[in-house]
Structures are given as C-alpha cells and as structure tokens.
C-alpha positions as CSV (number, residue, x, y, z in Angstrom):
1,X,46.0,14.5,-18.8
2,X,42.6,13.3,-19.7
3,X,44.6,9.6,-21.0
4,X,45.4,9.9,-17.3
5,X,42.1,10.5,-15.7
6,X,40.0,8.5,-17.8
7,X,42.9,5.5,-17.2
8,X,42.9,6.0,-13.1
9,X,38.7,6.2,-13.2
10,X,38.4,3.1,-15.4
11,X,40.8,1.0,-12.9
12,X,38.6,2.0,-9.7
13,X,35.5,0.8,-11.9
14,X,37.1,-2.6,-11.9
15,X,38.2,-2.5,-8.7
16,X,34.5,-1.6,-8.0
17,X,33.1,-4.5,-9.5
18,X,35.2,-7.0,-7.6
19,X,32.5,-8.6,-5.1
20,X,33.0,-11.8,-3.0
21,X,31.1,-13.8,-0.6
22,X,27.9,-12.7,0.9
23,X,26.6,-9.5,-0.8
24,X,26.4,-6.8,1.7
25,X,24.2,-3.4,1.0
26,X,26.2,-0.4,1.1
27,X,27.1,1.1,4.2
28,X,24.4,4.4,3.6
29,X,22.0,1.8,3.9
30,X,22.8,0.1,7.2
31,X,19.8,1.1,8.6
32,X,18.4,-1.8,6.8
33,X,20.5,-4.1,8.9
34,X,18.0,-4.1,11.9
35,X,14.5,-4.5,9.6
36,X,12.7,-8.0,9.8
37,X,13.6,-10.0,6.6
38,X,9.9,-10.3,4.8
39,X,8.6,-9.6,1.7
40,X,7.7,-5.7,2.0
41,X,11.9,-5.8,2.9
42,X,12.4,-7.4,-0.1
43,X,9.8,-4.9,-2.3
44,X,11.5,-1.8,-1.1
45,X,15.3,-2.7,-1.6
46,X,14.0,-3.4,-5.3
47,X,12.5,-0.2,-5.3
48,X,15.7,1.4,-3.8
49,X,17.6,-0.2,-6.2
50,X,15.6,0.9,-9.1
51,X,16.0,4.7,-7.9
52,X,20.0,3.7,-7.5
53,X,20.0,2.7,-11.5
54,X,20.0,7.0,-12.5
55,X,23.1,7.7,-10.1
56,X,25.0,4.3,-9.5
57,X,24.5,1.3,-11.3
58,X,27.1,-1.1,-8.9
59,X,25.1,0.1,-6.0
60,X,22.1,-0.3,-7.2
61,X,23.2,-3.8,-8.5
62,X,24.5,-4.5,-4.6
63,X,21.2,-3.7,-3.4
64,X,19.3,-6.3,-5.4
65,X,21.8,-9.1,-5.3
66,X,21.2,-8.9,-1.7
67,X,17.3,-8.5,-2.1
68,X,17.5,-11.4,-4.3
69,X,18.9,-12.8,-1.9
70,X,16.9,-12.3,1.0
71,X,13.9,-13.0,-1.6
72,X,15.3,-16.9,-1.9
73,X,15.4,-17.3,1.6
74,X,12.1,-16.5,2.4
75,X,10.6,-18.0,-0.7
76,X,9.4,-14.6,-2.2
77,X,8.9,-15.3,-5.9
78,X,7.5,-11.9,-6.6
79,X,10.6,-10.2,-5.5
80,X,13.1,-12.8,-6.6
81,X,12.2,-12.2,-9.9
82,X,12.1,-8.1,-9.6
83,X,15.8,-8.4,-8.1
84,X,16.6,-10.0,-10.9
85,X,15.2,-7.6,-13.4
86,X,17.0,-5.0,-11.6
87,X,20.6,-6.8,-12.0
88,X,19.7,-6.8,-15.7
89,X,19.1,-3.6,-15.7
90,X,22.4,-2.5,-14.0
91,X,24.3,-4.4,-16.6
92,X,22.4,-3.0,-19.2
93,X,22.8,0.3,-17.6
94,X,26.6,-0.4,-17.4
95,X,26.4,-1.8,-21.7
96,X,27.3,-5.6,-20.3
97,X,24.2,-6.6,-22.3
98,X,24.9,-10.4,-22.1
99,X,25.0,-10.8,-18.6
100,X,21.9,-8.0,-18.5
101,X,20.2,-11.0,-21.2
102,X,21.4,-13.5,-18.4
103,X,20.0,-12.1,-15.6
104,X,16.6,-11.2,-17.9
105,X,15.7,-14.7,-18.5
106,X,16.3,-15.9,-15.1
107,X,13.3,-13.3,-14.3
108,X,11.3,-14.1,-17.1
109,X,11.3,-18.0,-16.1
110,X,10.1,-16.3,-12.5
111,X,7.2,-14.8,-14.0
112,X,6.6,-18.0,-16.2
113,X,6.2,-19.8,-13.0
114,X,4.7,-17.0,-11.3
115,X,1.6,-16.3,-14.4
116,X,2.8,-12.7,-14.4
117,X,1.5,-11.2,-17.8
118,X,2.1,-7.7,-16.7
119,X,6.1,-9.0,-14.6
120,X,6.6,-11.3,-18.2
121,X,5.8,-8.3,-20.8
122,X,8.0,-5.8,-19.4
123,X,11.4,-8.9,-18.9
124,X,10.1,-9.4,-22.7
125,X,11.0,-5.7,-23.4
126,X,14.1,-5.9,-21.8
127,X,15.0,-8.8,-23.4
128,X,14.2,-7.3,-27.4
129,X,16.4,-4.2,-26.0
130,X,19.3,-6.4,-25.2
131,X,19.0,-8.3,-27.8
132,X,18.2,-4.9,-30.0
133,X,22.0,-3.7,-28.8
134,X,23.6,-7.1,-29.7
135,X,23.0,-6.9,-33.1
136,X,20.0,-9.9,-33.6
137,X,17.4,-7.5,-34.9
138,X,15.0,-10.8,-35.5
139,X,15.0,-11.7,-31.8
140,X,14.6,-8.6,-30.7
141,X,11.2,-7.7,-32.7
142,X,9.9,-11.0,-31.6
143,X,10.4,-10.6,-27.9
144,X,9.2,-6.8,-28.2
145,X,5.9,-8.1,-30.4
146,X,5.3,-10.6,-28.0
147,X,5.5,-7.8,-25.1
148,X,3.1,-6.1,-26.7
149,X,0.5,-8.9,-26.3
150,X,1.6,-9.3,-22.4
151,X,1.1,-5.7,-22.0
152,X,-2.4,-5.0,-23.2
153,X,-3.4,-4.5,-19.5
154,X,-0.4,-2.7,-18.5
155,X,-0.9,0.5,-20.3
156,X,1.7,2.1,-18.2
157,X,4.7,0.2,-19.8
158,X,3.1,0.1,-23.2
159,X,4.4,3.4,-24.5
160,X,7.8,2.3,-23.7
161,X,7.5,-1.1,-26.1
162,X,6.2,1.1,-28.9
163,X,9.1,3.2,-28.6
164,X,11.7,0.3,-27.8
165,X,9.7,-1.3,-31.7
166,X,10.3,2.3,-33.3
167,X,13.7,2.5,-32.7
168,X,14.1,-1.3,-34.0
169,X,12.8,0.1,-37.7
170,X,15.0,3.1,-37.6
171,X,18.2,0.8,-37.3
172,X,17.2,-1.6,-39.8
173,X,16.3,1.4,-42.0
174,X,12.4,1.1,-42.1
175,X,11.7,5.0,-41.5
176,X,8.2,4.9,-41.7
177,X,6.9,2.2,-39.6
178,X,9.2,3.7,-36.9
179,X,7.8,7.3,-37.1
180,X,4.5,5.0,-37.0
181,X,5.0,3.3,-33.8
182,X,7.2,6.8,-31.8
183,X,3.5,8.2,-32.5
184,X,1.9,5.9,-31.3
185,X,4.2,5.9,-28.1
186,X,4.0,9.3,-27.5
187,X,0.2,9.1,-27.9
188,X,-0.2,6.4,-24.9
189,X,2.9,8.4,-22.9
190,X,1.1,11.6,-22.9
191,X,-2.2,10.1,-21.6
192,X,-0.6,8.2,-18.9
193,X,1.8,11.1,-18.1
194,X,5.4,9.2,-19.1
195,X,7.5,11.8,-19.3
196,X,10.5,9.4,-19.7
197,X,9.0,7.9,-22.7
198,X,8.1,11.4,-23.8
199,X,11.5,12.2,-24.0
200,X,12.4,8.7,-25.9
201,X,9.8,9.5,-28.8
202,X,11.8,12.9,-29.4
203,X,14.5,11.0,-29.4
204,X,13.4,8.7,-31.7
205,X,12.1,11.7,-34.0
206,X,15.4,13.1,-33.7
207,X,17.2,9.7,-35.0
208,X,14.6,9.4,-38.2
209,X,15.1,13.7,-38.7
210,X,18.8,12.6,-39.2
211,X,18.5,9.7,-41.6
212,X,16.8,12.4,-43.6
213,X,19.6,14.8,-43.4
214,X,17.0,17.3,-41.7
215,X,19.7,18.3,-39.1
216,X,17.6,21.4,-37.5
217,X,15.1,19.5,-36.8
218,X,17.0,16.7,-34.8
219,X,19.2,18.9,-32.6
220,X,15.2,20.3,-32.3
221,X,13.9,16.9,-30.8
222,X,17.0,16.6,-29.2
223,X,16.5,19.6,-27.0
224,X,13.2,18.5,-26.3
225,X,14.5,15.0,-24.8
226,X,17.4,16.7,-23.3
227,X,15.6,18.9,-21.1
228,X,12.9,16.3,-19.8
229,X,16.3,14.0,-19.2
230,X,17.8,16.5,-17.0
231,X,14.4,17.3,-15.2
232,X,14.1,13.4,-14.6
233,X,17.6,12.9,-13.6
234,X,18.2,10.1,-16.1
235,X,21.8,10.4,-16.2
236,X,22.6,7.6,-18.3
237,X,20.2,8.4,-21.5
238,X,21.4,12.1,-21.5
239,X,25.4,10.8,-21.5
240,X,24.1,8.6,-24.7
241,X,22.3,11.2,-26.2
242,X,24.9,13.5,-26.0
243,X,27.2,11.0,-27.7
244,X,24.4,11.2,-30.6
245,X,24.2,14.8,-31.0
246,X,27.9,15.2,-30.9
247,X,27.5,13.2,-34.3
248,X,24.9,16.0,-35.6
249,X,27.5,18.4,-35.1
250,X,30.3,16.8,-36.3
251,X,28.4,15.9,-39.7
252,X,27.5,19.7,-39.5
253,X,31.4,20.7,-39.2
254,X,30.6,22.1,-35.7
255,X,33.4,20.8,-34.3
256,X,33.7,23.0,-30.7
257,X,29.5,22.1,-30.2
258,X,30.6,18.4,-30.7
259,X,33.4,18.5,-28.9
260,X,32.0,20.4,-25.8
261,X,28.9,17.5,-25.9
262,X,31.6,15.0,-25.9
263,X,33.3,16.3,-22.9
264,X,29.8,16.5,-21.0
265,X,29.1,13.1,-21.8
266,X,32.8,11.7,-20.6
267,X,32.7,13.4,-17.3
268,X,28.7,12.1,-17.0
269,X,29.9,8.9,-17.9
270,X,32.6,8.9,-14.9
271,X,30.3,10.1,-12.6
272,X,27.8,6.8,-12.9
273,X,30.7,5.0,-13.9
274,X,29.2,3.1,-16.9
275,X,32.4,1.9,-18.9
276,X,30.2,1.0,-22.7
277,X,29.4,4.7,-22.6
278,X,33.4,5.3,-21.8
279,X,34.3,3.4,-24.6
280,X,32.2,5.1,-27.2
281,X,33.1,8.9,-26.1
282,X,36.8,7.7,-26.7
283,X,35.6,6.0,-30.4
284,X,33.4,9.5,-31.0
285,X,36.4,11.7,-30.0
286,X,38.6,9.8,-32.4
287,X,36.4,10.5,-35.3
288,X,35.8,14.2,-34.4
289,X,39.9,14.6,-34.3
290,X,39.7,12.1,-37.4
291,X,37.1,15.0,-39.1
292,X,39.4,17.8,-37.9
293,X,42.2,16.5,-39.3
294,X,44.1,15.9,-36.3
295,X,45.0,12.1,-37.3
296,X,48.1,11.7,-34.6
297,X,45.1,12.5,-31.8
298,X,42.5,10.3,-33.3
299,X,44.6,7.6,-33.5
300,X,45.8,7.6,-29.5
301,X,41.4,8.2,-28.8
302,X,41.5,5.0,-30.9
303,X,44.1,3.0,-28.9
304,X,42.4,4.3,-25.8
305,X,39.5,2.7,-27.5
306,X,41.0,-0.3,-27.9
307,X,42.5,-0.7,-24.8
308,X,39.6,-0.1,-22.5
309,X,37.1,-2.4,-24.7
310,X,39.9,-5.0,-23.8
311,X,39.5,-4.3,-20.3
312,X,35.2,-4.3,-20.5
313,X,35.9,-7.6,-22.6
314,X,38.1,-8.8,-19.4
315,X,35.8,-7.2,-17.0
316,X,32.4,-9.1,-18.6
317,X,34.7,-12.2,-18.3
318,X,35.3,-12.4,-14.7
319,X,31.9,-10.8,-14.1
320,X,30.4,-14.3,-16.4
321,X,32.8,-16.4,-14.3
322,X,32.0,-14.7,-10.7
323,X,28.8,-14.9,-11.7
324,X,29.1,-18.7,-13.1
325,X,30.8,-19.2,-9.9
326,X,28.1,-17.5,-7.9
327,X,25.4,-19.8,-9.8
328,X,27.5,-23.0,-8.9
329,X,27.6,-22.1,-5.4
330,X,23.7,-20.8,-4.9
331,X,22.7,-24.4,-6.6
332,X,24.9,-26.4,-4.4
333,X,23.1,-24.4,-1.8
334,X,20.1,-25.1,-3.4
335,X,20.9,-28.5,-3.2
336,X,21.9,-28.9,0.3
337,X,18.4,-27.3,0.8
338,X,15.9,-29.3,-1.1
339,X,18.0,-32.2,0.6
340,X,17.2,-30.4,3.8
341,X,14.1,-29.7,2.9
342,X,13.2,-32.9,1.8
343,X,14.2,-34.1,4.9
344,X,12.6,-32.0,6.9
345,X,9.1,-33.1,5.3
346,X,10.0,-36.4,5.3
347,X,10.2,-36.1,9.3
348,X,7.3,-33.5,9.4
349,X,5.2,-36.1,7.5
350,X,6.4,-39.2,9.7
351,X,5.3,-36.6,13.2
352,X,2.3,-36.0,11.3
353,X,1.3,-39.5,10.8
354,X,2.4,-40.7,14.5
355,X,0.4,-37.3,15.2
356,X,-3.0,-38.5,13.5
357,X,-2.4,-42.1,14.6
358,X,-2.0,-40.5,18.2
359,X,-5.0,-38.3,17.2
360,X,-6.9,-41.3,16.0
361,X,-6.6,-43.9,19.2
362,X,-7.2,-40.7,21.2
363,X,-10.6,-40.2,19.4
364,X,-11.4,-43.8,19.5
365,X,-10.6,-43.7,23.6
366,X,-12.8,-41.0,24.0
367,X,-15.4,-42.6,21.7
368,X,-15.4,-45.8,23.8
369,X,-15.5,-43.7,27.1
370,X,-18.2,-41.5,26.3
371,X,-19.8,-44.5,24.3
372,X,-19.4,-46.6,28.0
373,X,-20.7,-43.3,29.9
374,X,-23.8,-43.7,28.1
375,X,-24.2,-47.7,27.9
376,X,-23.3,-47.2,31.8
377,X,-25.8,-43.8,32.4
378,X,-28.7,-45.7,30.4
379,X,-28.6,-48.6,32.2
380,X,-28.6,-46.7,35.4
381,X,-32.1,-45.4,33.6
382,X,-33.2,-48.7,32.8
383,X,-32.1,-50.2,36.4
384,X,-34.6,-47.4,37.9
385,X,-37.4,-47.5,35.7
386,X,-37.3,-51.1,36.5
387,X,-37.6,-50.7,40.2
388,X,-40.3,-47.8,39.8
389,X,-42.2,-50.5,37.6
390,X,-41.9,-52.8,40.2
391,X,-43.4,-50.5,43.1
392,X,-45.9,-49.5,40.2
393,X,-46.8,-53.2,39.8
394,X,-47.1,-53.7,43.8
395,X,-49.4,-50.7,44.2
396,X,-51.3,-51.5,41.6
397,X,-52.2,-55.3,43.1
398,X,-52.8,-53.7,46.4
399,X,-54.6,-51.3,44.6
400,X,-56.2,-54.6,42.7
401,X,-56.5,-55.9,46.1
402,X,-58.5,-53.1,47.4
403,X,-60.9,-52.7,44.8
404,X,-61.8,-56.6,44.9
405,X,-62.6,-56.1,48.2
406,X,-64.5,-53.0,47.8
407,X,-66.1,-54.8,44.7
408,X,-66.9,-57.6,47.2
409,X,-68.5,-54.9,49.6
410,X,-70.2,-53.2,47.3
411,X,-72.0,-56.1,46.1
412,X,-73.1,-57.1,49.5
413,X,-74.8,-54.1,49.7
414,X,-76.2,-54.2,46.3
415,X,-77.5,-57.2,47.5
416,X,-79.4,-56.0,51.0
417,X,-80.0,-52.8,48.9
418,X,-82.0,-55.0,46.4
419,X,-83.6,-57.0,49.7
420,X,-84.3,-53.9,51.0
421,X,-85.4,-52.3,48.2
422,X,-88.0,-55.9,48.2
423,X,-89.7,-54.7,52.0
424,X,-89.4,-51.1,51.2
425,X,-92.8,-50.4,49.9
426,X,-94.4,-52.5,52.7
427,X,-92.4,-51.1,55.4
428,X,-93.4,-47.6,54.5
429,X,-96.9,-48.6,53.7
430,X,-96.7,-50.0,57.5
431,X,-94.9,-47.0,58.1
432,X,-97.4,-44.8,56.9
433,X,-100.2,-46.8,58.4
434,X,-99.1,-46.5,62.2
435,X,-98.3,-42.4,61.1
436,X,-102.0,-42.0,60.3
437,X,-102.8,-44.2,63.4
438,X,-100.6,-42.1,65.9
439,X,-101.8,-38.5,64.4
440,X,-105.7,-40.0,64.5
441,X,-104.9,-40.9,68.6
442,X,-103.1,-37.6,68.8
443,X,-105.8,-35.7,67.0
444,X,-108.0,-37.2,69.9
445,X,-106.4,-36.8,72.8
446,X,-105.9,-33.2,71.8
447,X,-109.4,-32.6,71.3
448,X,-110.3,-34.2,74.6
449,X,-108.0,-32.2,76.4
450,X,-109.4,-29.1,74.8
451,X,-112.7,-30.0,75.6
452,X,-111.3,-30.5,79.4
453,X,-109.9,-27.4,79.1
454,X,-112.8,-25.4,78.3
455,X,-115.0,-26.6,80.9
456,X,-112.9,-25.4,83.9
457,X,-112.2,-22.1,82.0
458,X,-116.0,-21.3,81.3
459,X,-116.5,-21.8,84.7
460,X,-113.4,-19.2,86.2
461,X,-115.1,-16.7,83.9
462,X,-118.4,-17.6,85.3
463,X,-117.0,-16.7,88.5
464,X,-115.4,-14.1,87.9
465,X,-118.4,-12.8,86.0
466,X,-120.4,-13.2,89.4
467,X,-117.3,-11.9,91.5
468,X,-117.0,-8.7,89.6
469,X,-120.5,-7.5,90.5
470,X,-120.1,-7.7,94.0
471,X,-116.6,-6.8,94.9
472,X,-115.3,-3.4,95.4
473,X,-112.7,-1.5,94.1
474,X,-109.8,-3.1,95.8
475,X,-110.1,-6.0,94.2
476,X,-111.8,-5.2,90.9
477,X,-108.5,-5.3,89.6
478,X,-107.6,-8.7,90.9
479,X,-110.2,-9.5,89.0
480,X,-109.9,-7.8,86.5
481,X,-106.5,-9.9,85.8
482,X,-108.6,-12.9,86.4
483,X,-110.9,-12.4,83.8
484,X,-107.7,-11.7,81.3
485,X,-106.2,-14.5,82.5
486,X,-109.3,-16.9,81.9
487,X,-109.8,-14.9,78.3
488,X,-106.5,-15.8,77.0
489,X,-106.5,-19.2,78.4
490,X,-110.2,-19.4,76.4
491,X,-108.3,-18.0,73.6
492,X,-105.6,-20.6,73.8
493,X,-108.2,-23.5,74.2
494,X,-110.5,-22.2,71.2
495,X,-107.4,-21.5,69.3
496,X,-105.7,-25.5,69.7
497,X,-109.7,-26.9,68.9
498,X,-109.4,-24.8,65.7
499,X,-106.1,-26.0,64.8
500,X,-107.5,-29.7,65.9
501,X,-110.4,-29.4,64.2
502,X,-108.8,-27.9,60.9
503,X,-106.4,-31.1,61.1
504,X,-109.3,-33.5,61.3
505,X,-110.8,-32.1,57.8
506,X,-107.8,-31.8,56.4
C-alpha cells in the first residue's frame, strides 16, 4: 500500500512539472491578472513566491518564471535577477541542485551588471550550498568565503553564510572550525533576531554532537531546531531533519522512534512534493529494515529507491531540456528584440535628427525675424530722430535768425544808449537849470499873490472891525462870520507866505 501511494504521488509530481508556453500564475492568484505590469508587480510576485517556497515549491517556481518574465519586458533588472534566485531556490528546494546552480548564476551575472554587493553575496551563498550538496567541497568554500566579503554590510544574511561554512567543515570532518563558525552564527542570528538560522546552528550542533557519538545531546539540539521549524513553518528543513534524526535512532537501536520520524518525513515530503527528500526516506527506510533484519523489505525500499532516482534523473532531464528549450526560445526573442529595438533607435535617432534640423531652421527663422524686427524697429528710431533733428535744426536757425536780429536791435540801442548816455549830463544840467528857473518864477508869483492877498483881507477886517462897533445885534452875527471868514483867509495867506518864504531859504 505505501509502494502504491508513494508510486501514484510521485507520477502527479511529474505530471506537475510539465509546463509549456507562456507561464501562467496559478489560478488563486488571478487577481493579479488585472494589476499594471511595473516593477512593484514584479517585487511582490518575488515576494509571493518566496512565501510559496515553505508550502509549494512548483507554485512558487510558476510565480517567478512569470515575474521573471514580466521583469524582462519592462527592463526591471532588480527583479529579473530576484526571480531568478527564487527558481533556484525551488529547485534546490525540490534537490534538482544543477538546474537550482543554473538558475543561480544567471542571477549572479544580474547582480554583476547590476553592482549588487548585498543581491551578489547572498546568489554566492546559494551557489557554495549547491555546490556544497554536489559533492565539490572546494567550490563551495570559495563561493561561501567570497559571500562573506559581499556581505559585510548585509548583517541580516550573514548568520546564515557562517552557518552554510560550519556545516561545510562538519562534512569534510573539520569538527572544530565548524563548532567555530555555528558560534559565530548563532551569535549574529540572535542579535539580528533569525530565528531560522537559530534553528540551523542547533542543527549544526546536533551534526558535530553525533560525529562525537554524544547522541543525547544531538536528539537535544535537534528538538531545539525542530520546534523553531514548526513555529516558522519551514516544511522542507523539518522533513530533512527528520530524515537525520531517524539515523540517531536507528544507530541507537530505536527502531519504532526512527521509523515513526521516517513516516512523518514521507507524508511531509508528499505534501510539498519535493521528490530528493522522497528518494532518501525510501534509502533511510531500507537501512532501518536492513538494521532490523528485515532484508526482503529493505531490499524492495531499495528498488523503490532505485526506481524513483531514475525517474528524478528523467525528470531533471526534460526539466534541462524544457528549460534549454525555454533559453533557445527567450534568446531568439531576445533577438528579434534587440533587432527591433535597434531599429526602433535607428528611426527614433533619424526623427530626432530631422527633429533638431527642423528645430534648428526654425530657430534660425525666428532669429532672422526677430533679428529683421529690430533692424526694421531701429531704423524706424533712427528715421524719427532724424526728422526731429531736422525740425531741431530749423528752430534753431530761426531761433539763430531771431537772435541776430535782436543782436542787431540791441546794438542799435546800445548805440543811441551810448549817444544818449553822451547829452545826458547836459540835458539834465539844462534840465535842472530851467527846474530852479520855474520854482524861482513860481516862488514869485506866489509871494506876489500873497502879498495881494493880504491887502484886501486887512482891509475886510478893518471893516468889519469898524462895522462891529456900530451895528446891532441882528447883524453882529453876520459879522461875526465875517470877521471868521476874513481870519481864516489871513490865516491861509500868512500860512502860503510862510511856506513861500521857508522855500526861498531853503
């Protein structure tokens, strides 16, 4: 019954792997159908992918063949080269370690090209782990030393190199360094809280406690591991390290313990379907038979064995040569598009230089219009500071004009000023002379009239005089009026003598 089930579940795997054409995600993820093909599309279904490595490794490898891709077509390095670490790790996950190594160059020559230290350390892990499980123990330390170097700013990953160089010692028997370098590990894991290299380092205790024969405490470090594996839900590790402590208790004779391990890791091993991990509980059940005594058993777990490593052989085979075929097709495509491309720029660059020589008479027409706008505007300028020169130049003659004649004018009476100025002092001396002549005759005649005056007037107040001291009362003031009458006339007549005679002295 379990020849049955393990035969019926190893067909579907193939069947599983058979992919052709355009890789499609899986149909749980069809909500992805609608999103815009860009690089954060890209990052995710790498990220999705990565999760999809625990549970499914052909699922999660559908998901970042089609990321990858996606990542071509828009020219995404970055996550071309990530989709292609996650194949690799698929295959690794699934034990096809030379199409994982495949698939982990491709990535590295990304991050080459890219200058990734941190993208190039961790492909250079990878690549020492594959190369680790093939057997080359001297390729594999180099490409985990030279990690080491990459990753001296990517303490995250750095644990998980120490631990990948630990376990390289305990297979090639050098004990101490390992224990060394798991310390180490579990020293930077700790600090950075990696509980998934945590649970390597135990494992890698528990390996070094066995090749000391100190069994208690490996099935110790082993339950250590175990239970952080289950927490993390790394399905895959805790299969293969159920397959190892199977072997502590078959060397320990406790044959139900191993066998109940190896059952847990076959029906683990169906459920993520990874077949290297199929092939080995069949070789491990053969030797706990074989250790039981039960030769007739071991040998069908053996021809079981054989059988399906035939069919992985067969299986890696058409995976190389679908993938070969795959690699012929994407470069013809690639092909067909640097031809495209290529001609694509070779047009572009021909609009773009009909496009600057466009640009370039356009610029020189505008030039020579704005250049004629100007010639044209300054000598519009020049045309009317001309005429205003000329109206400048005619005022300024009649202005010329003008002052010659005023010149001439002024001089003419410069002239009769100067002539004038000659007779001046004799015409005012005349002047003068007829003044003093006129005032004496004036002076004269005013004095004679005075002295006219004063006779008449002396004799009205004479009269009056005489008048007033016979008359009676009636008239006494007629007369009295004539006497003021004759006094202020006296008083006139004495007053212009005084003023005459005060103008002779003076």
């Amino acid at each position: 019954m379990f020849k049955k089930t393990l035969y019926n579940g190893f067909i579907l795997l193939i069947i599983s792997f058979s992919v052709t054409g355009q890789t499609q995600l899986p149909d749980s993820l069809a909500r992805f159908n609608t999103r815009t093909r860009d690089s954060a599309y890209v990052t995710e279904l790498n990220k999705l992918a990565n999760e999809y490595l625990k549970i499914n490794p052909y699922a999660s490898r559908r998901i970042a063949l089609h990321s990858s891709e996606t990542a071509q077509q828009i020219n995404y390095l970055k996550g071309y080269a990530r989709s292609l670490t996650v194949i690799g790790n698929s295959f690794w996950y699934e034990g096809v370690y030379d199409l994982a190594q495949n698939y982990y160059l491709q990535a590295a020559r990304q991050y080459q090209s890219l200058d990734d230290s941190i993208g190039l350390g961790q492909t250079y892990n990878n690549l020492g782990e594959v190369y680790k499980r093939m057997g080359e123990y001297n390729k594999a330390l180099d490409f985990l030393l030279r990690s080491i170097q990459l990753k001296k700013k990517d303490t995250l990953t750095r644990a998980i190199t120490l631990y990948n160089i630990g376990e390289l010692y305990n297979q090639t028997g050098r004990f101490n360094e390992a224990k060394k370098y798991f310390q180490q590990s579990l020293i930077h894991a700790t600090k950075n809280n990696d509980q998934r290299t945590v649970a390597y380092t135990y494992w890698g205790f528990a390996v070094s406690a066995l090749h000391e024969k100190d069994h208690n405490g490996a099935i110790a470090y082993f339950k250590q591991a175990e239970e952080l594996y289950r927490r993390l839900g790394e399905t895959r590790l805790l299969t293969q390290m159920y397959l190892d402590i199977a072997d502590v208790y078959i060397e320990l004779k406790q044959y139900p313990k191993a066998e109940a391990y190896l059952n847990e890791a076959h029906q683990l091993a169906r459920q993520i379907r990874v077949p290297d991990l199929m092939v080995t509980n069949l070789l491990k059940h053969a030797r706990l038979d074989s250790a039981r005594g039960n030769y007739q058993q071991a040998l069908k777990y053996l021809y079981q064995h054989n059988k399906m490593k035939d069919s992985v052989f067969n299986l890696v085979k058409s995976e190389q040569m679908a993938r070969l075929q795959l690699a012929y097709e994407t470069e013809n495509r690639e092909r067909e598009n640097q031809q495209l491309r290529a001609s694509n720029l070779l047009k572009e660059n021909r609009l773009r230089t009909q496009q600057v020589v466009i640009a370039a008479i356009a610029g020189v027409l505008i030039l020579a219009i704005l250049l004629s706008w100007v010639l044209l505007r300054q000598r519009r300028k020049i045309l009317s500071v001309n005429q205003m020169l000329k109206e400048k130049s005619a005022e300024i003659e009649q202005q010329k004009n003008e002052l010659e004649i005023q010149a001439k004018a002024v001089a003419s009476l410069n002239k009769e000023l100067t002539e004038l100025n000659k007779t001046l002092e004799d015409r005012i001396a005349e002047r003068t002379r007829q003044l003093v002549l006129q005032n004496q005759k004036l002076i004269e005649y005013a004095y004679f009239n005075a002295h006219k005056l004063r006779a008449p007037v002396s004799s009205i107040l004479g009269l009056i005089t005489l008048l007033d001291q016979r008359l009676e009362n009636d008239t006494q003031t007629i007369i009295s009026h004539l006497r003021t009458c004759g006094e202020q006339l006296d008083a006139i007549t004495r007053e212009i003598s005084g003023n005459i005679e005060t103008g002779i002295i003076e």
